[in-house]
C-alpha positions, -999 to +999 in steps of 0.1 A: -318+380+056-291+381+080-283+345+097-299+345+136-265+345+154-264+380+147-284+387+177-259+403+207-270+379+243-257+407+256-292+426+252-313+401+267-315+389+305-303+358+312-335+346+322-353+354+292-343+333+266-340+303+289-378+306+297-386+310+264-367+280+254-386+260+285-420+275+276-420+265+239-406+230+248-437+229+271-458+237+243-442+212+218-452+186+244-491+199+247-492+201+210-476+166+207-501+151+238-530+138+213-505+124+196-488+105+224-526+094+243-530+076+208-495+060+200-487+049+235-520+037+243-509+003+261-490+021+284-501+036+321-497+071+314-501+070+276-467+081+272-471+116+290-433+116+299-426+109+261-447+134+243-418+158+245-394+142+226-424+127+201-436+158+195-400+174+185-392+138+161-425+141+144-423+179+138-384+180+133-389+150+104-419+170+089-396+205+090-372+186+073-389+169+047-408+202+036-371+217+035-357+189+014-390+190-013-389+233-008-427+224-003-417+252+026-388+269+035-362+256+063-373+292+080-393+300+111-425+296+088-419+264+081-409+256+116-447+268+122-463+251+098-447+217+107-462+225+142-497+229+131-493+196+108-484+173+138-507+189+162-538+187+137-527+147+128-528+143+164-563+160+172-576+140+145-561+104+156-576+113+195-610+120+181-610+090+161-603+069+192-632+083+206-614+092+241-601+125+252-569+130+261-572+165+282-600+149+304-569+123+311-546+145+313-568+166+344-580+131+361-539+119+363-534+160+372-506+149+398-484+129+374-489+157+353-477+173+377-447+156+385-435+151+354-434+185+349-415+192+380-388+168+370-386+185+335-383+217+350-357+214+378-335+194+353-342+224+326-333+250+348-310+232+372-284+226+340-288+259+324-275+273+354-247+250+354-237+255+317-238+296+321-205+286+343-190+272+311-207+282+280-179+283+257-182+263+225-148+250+219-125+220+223-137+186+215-166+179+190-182+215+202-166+233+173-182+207+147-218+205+163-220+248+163-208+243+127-235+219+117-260+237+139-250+270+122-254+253+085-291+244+097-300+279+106-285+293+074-295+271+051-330+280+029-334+243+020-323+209+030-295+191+030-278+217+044-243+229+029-212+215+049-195+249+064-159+225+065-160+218+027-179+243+007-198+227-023-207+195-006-234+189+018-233+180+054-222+141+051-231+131+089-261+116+105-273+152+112-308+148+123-301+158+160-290+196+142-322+194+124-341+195+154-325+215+174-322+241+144-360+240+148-360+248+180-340+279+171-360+295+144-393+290+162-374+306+193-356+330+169-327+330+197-293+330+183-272+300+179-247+314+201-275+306+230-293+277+216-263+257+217-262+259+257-299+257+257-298+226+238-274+208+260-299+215+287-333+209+270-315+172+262-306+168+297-342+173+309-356+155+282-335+126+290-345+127+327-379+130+318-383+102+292-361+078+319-383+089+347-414+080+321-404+045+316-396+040+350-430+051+362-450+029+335-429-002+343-438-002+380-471+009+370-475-024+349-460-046+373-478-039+402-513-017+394-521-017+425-491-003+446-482+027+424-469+043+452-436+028+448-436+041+408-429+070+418-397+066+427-389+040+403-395+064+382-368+094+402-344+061+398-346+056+365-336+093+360-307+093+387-294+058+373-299+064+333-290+107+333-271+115+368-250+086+381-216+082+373-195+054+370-171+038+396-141+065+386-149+095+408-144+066+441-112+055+422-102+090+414-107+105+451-086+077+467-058+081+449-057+119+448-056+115+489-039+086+490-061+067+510-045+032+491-008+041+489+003+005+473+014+015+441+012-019+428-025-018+433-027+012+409-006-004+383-028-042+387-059-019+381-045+000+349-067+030+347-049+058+323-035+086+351-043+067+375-019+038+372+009+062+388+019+061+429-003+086+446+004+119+463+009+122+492-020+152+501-042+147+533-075+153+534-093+178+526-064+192+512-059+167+487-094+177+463-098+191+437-065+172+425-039+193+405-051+181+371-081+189+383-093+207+351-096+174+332-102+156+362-139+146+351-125+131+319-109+101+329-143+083+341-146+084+303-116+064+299-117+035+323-112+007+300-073+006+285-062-016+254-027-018+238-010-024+207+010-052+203+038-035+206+023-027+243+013+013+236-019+026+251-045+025+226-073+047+235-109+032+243-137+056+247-162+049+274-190+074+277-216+077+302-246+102+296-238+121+330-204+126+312-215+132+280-239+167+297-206+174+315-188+178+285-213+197+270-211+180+234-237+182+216-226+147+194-254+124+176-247+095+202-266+125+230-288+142+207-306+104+199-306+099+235-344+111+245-353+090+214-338+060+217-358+060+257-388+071+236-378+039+214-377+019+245-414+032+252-428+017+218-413-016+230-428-014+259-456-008+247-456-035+215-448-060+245-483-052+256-499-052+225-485-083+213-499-103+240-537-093+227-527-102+191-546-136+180-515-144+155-512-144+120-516-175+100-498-169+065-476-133+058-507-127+033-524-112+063-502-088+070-532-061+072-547-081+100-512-071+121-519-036+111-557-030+119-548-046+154-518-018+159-542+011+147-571+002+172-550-018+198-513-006+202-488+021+186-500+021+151-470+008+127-462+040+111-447+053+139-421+024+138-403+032+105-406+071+116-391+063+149-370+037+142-358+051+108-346+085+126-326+070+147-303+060+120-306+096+109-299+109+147-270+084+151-269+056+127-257+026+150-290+029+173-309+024+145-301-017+141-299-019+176-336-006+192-349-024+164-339-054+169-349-046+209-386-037+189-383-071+176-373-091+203-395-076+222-430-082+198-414-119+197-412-125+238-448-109+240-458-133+212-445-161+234-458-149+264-489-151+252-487-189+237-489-183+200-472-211+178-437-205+162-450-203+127-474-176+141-449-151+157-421-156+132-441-146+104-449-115+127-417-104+133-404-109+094-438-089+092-426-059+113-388-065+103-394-062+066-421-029+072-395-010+095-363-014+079-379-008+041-399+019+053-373+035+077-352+036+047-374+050+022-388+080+047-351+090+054-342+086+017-326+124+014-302+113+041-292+080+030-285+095-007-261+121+007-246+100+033-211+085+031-202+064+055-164+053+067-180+021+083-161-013+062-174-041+078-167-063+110-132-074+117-123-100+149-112-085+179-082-108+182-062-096+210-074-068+230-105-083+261-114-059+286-105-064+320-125-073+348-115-047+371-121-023+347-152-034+331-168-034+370-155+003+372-176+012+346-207-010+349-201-022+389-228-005+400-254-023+374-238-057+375-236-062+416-275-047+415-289-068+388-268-100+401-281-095+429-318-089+416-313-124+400-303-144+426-329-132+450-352-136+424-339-173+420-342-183+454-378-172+457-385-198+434-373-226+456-344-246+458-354-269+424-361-239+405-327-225+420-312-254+409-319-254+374-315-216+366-281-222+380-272-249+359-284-228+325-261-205+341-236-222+340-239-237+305-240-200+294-209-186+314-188-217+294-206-220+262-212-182+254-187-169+277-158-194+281-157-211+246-158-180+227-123-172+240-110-206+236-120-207+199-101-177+193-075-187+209-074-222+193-079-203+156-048-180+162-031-211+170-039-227+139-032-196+122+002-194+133+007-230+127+000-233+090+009-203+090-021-180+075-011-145+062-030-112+076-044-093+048-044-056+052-024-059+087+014-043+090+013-061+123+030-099+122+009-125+137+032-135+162+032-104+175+000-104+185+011-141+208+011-130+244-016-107+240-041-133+230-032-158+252-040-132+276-069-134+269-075-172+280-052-169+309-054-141+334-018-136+341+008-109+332+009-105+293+054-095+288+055-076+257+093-061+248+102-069+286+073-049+301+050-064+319+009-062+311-018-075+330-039-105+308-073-098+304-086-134+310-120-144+300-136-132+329-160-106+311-172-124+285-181-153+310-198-124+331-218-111+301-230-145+294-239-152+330-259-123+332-275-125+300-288-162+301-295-160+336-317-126+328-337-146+298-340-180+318-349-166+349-377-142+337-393-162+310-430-158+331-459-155+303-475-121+306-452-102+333-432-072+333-401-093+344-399-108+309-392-072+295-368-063+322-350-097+315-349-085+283-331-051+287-310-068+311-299-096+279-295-072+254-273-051+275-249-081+280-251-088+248-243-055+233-214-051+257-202-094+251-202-082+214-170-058+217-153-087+233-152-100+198-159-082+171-155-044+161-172-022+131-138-013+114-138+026+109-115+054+104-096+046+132-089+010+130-095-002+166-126-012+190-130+028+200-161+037+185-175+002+190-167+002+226-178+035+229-217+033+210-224-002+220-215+004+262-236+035+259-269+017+253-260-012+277-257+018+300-293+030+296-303-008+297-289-020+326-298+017+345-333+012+337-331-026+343-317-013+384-338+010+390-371-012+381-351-039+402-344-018+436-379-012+436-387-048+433-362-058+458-375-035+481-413-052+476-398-083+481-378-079+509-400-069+533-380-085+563-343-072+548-357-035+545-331-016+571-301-036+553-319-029+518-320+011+527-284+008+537-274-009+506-297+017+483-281+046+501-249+036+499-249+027+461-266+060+454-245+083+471-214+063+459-229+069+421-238+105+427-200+111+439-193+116+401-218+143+395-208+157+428-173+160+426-168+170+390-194+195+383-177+222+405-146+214+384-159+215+352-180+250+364-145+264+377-160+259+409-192+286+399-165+316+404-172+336+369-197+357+354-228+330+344-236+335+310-254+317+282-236+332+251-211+308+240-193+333+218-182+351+250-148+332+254-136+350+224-139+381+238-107+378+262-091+351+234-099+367+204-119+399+206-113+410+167-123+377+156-153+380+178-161+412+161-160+400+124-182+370+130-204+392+143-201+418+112-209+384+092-237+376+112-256+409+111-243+418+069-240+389+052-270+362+041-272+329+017-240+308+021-213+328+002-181+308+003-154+321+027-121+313+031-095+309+067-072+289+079-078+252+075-070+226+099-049+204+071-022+182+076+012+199+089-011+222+111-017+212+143-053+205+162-067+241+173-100+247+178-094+284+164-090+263+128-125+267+112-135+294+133-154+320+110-171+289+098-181+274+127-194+305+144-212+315+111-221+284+093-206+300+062-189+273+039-150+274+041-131+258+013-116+232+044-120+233+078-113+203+097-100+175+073-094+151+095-134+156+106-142+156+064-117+124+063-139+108+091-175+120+072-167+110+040-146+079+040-126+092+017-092+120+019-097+126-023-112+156-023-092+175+006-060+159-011-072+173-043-077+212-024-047+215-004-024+218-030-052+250-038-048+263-006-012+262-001-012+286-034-038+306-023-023+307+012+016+308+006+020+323-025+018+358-039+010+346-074-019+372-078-028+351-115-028+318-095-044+331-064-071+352-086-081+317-110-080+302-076-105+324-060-131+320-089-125+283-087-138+279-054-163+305-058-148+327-028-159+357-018-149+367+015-113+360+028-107+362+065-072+374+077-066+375+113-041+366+145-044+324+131-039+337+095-012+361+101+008+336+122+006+301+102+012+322+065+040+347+055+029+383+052+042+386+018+017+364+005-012+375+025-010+416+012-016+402-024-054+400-010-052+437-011-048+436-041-073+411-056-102+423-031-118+451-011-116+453+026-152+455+041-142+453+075-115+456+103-110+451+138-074+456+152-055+431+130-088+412+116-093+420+082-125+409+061-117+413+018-147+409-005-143+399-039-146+423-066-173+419-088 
């Protein structure tokens, strides 16, 4: 059967396969309802905004598993008999409980409504925006078509890697699982379902933000639901729209509206620490860079090598990350982890009802309470557990959010220590096992290039740079804290301020000074660095940086310090969230509690860093800002509308405030989307193979040709992206577009998967033979090897190899098909 790309977009309306896609996400979310009334029970509207996302977990995981045992195919048949499975389990759950959930669902007709709305303005509202840049290259896009490609291909789970034929997809890959599903039930090509992805995850995230927002008002205060509603339009602007502090940063220097260079040197912001043109107004936007303009708000935070060379620090934002258009596991797991958030929630409710365990032997008693009372606890380890297989580092860090969250509502409702511990090794010990064990497949494939922690010795974040990213959330919620403080009185003020205080020096200020003091003992004695080509004292001015804000001179240049100003912040926030909002019973506790872990997530990377592939605080920075992001957001928009109840008197300066912080956050979204749409002046199309038309138009044609004539997984062969080639997205290209398996494609992506550079070491002395030589013996053994049988010659091919040892192919093979100078040989039988 011919793979599903081979469909030409070209013969269908534009329209059509967009509300196709929005019509069967629609019906995922009806079929999943039942399920949702059950699960989210505890919550207001009995997770209506999350049934979506549910509904696509529960039949994704099902789709997958009968793929994985061939119990059914990974086809459109088994896409529609996962369907049927979840919808029948939930049917069956909602008659059990003895309600119905379509008679809720017609008495709560307007949020129905409005949910709906939301889903559908963000749907269609980003589809529109990405058919004014729907190509599929640069970045991760080439690697996320590849996997997408292998899902759609493949006839059984795990799917083969297209970068390294022979070997499996080694990736948390869960996210191309599910979105594969959505493109055999649609039976729309790839080439489409790609953009339609991007936008279904958009919509899906404003809808699950919008949820929560809703049912955390709702809890709060039952009777003035009024305002929920736009809590709820908050939490979607704050979590999926708003951008960071960079756009304000970015506009004023492009029109120089603050010409002192030395302010843009103090603040340090890659491309924009340099003295500012000199452009007026209006003149002066879009800047000249302006097609990667958009791109620095992911880059806000700088650190340096001790030598004093920039050393990058990723930053992400979800607005950003829909921008880019990436379809990476860190935005495929976003509309799970919210819908993660949403069984906290919930168990926060729940746990308050439970009467407490008395010995771990009665474990069942926890259970029964969950099936008849709150989200039953197999959907934890479901749940949960995918979210290591959607993006592995969310997985330890909702669940332990789960956790603290059945442990506050434990406390909140008076239950003994002994009582609530035992609960929470109860529900620790059930979720990670069982998350494990349902996930197994993935686990025994995966290969991770995670080694441990390692100190993060040198390089703090600055405070100006840590308030361009998270300004907005930190003034809000400071100032959510302190008005929240004085309403208690002036005693109450008093002592919240003094556990302040104790955790801005104890969590915030000591930290720093220990590491200091052990560097300083380190250098004393002096201790040697395993592992580490750089010499400790080396690293001198940078850590002492850290302790005193001042300028950091490394080789005669001077840096600015970093200080411990954010750590101290991070503690601040975080103990005054969890002292201040420790009320038994009320929704403040939980919004403490986002606010906490959010701090805590971000004071983390002040000191510690998963050491990886690349050997720095990136990725860390990178995963652990992005969930303090969706935190905090949620945390603001709950608190605006809670500000705004309690100051009744302050309402004019409040509107003032709200407006200004809103349109200030929205001047990201609204400045860079025309950019990255070139400013809505081309043809609007959803095909993402288009692009290759004007670049490449021959090698647009043969993928096509191997779209429509070839089926299985055959193992092709093009230009790999090795070492002495450079980074070009064309490397991998037949692959990617096909999800055929090339002997390499990207190997410093495979080096990244897999931990390990054995394997491409061990092919690349292959390919340079089957690439550079005309050896027809060596190149035929070669062939048979690596089980090839199609080679791909076209313009990358013909311009990284000699031609001499490319016309030994016409030799060895037959040509099947050719377009121009692209040439497709089959290997003789």
């Amino acid at each position: 059967m011919p793979h599903s790309s081979s469909v030409s977009s070209k013969t269908l309306p534009q329209m059509v396969p967009s509300a196709l896609w929005w019509l069967l996400l629609v019906l995922i979310g009806a079929s999943a309802w039942p399920l949702a009334f059950v699960i989210f029970r505890p919550l207001p509207d009995r997770g209506l905004a999350l049934a979506r996302p549910l509904g696509l977990l529960m039949m994704g995981f099902v789709w997958w598993w009968g793929g994985s045992l061939g119990i059914f195919p990974a086809s459109p048949g088994g896409a529609i008999a996962a369907w049927g499975l979840v919808l029948g389990l939930g049917l069956w759950l909602a008659g059990r409980s003895g309600e119905s959930p379509w008679r809720w669902l017609w008495a709560h007709r307007g949020l129905t409504l409005f949910y709906e709305l939301l889903f559908a303005m963000a749907f269609s509202g980003w589809t529109l925006f990405r058919a004014y840049n729907p190509e599929i290259t640069y970045t991760e896009k080439p690697m996320e078509l590849a996997f997408l490609n292998a899902v759609v291909r493949a006839d059984r789970f795990p799917p083969h890697d297209p970068w390294l034929s022979g070997f499996a997809i080694s990736y948390y890959y869960f996210g191309y699982i599910l979105l594969g599903f959505l493109t055999e039930l649609s039976g729309l090509p790839t080439r489409l379902t790609f953009n339609l992805g991007v936008s279904s995850w958009f919509a899906l995230t404003l809808l699950a933000a919008a949820g929560l927002g809703w049912n955390l008002w709702a809890l709060y205060r039952p009777a003035r639901r009024r305002m929920a509603w736009a809590v709820a339009l908050l939490s979607a602007f704050w979590i999926g729209l708003a951008g960071n502090g960079e756009a304000i940063l970015d506009l004023a220097h492009a029109c120089g509206w603050i010409r002192d260079p030395g302010f843009w040197a103090w603040l340090d912001i890659p491309e924009l620490n340099e003295p500012p043109p000199a452009r007026p107004w209006p003149s002066c936007w879009p800047p000249a860079d302006r097609v990667w303009a958009w791109w620095r708000a992911s880059r806000v935070v700088r650190d340096y090598t001790p030598d004093g060379q920039h050393q990058e620090v990723i930053d992400e934002f979800p607005q950003f990350s829909f921008l880019l258009g990436d379809l990476h596991p860190h935005v495929l797991a976003l509309p799970f982890t919210l819908m993660a958030i949403g069984l906290a929630l919930a168990v926060f409710q729940a746990a308050q009802r439970f009467p407490g365990l008395f010995s771990l032997g009665e474990w069942k008693t926890l259970l029964r309470f969950l099936r008849d009372h709150g989200p039953p606890f197999w959907i934890f380890p479901v749940v949960f557990g995918g979210l290591a297989f959607l993006n592995t580092w969310d997985f330890p860090i909702y669940t332990g959010l789960l956790l603290a969250t059945w442990a506050l509502g434990a406390w909140a409702a008076e239950r003994p220590p002994p009582s609530w511990q035992r609960e929470v090794l109860g529900l620790a010990g059930g979720i990670l096992g069982l998350g494990v064990l349902l996930y197994l497949p993935f686990y025994m494939g995966f290969r991770s290039q995670a080694g441990g922690l390692l100190p993060n010795l040198y390089n703090g974040t600055r405070l100006p740079q840590f308030l361009v990213m998270f300004g907005f959330q930190a003034v809000g919620l400071i100032l959510l804290m302190l008005v929240e403080a004085r309403r208690r009185g002036v005693a109450d003020l008093g002592r919240w301020g003094k556990r302040v205080l104790l955790g801005v020096l104890g969590l915030g200020l000591v930290p720093v000074g220990l590491l200091v003091g052990l560097y300083t003992l380190a250098l004393a004695i002096p201790l040697p660095m395993p592992g580490s080509p750089v010499p400790l004292e080396a690293l001198r001015p940078w850590v002492y940086g850290r302790l005193l804000d001042g300028e950091v001179i490394v080789n005669g240049r001077p840096f600015p310090g970093s200080g411990p100003w954010v750590p101290m912040l991070l503690a601040g926030m975080g103990v005054g969230a969890v002292a201040l909002w420790r009320r038994r019973g009320n929704v403040e506790a939980f919004v403490g509690l986002l606010i906490g872990f959010g701090a805590a997530l971000a004071w983390a990377v002040e000191f510690v860093f998963l050491r990886d592939f690349f050997g720095t605080r990136m990725n860390t920075v990178f995963k652990f800002y992005y969930q303090t992001w969706v935190l905090w957001s949620l945390a603001l928009a709950w608190g605006m509308g809670a500000l705004w109840e309690w100051g009744k008197g302050a309402r004019p300066l409040l509107a003032g405030w709200f407006s200004s912080m809103i349109a200030l956050a929205a001047l990201y979204p609204a400045l860079m989307i025309p950019i990255k749409a070139d400013f809505f002046v081309r043809t609007p199309t959803l095909d993402g193979y288009a692009y290759l038309a004007q670049w490449a138009p021959d090698d647009l044609a043969a993928i096509d040709w191997l779209n429509q004539h070839v089926s299985g997984a055959p193992v092709i062969l093009e230009a790999p992206g090795w070492r002495g080639i450079s980074f070009q997205p064309e490397f991998g290209r037949f692959a990617a577009h096909t999800g055929l398996p090339t002997v390499l494609g990207w190997a410093g992506h495979e080096h990244q998967w897999r931990g390990s550079y054995a394997e491409i070491a061990r092919r690349e002395p292959d390919l340079q033979v089957l690439w550079e030589s005309p050896d027809l013996e060596a190149t035929r053994m070669l062939l048979e090897k690596y089980n090839i049988v199609y080679v791909i010659i076209g313009h990358t091919e013909r311009r990284e190899f000699p031609p001499q040892a490319l016309q030994k192919f016409e030799q060895l093979m037959d040509p099947v098909f050719q377009s121009g100078e692209t040439v497709i040989y089959r290997r003789r039988e």
